[in-house]
C-alpha positions in Angstrom: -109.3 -24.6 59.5 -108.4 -26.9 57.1 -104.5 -28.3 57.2 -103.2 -30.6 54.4 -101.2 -33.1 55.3 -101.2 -33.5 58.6 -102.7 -35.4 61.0 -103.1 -35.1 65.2 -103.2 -37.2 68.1 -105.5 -38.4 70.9 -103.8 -37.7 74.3 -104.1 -41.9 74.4 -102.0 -42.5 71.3 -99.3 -39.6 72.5 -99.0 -41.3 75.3 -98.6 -44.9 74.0 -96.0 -43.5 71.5 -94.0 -42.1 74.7 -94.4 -45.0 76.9 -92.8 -47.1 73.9 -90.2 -44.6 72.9 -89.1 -44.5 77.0 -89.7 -48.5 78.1 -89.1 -50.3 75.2 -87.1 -47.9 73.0 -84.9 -46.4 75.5 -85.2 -42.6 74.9 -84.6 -40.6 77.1 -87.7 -39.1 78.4 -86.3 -35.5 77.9 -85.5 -36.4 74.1 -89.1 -37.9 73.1 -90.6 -34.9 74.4 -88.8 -32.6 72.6 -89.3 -34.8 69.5 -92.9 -35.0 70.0 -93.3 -31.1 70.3 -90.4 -28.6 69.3 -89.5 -30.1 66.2 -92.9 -30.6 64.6 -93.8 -26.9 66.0 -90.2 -25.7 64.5 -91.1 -27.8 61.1 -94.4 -25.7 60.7 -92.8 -22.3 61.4 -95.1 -22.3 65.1 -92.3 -22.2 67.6 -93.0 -18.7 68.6 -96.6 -20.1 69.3 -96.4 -23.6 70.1 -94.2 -26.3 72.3 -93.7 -24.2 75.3 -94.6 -23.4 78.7 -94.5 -19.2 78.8 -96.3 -16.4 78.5 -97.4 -15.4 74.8 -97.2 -19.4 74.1 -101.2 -21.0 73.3 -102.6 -23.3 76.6 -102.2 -26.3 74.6 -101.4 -28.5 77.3 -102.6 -32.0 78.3 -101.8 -33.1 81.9 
């Protein structure tokens, strides 16, 4: 699949962009989530599919 526009993430650089949102930025742990997965799932019509933890949601989860 080809997507236009848009780029991903290695686990390492998601979790460099968290650890500088919540030490150095201040975020609220609870807020960069969200910004890191709802709203770019909500932004590409995918929130039926994507940025949750339930049944009917795809296993894309990184521990």
């Amino acid at each position: 699949m080809e997507c236009i526009g848009l780029t991903y993430a290695t686990p390492h650089s998601l979790h460099e962009v968290i650890r500088i949102l919540v030490e150095e930025r201040q975020v609220p742990l609870e807020t960069t989530l969200h910004l890191l997965t709802t709203n770019p799932a909500q932004n590409m019509g995918l929130q039926q599919t994507k940025a949750g933890i339930a049944p009917g949601y795809d296993a894309d989860f990184v521990v």
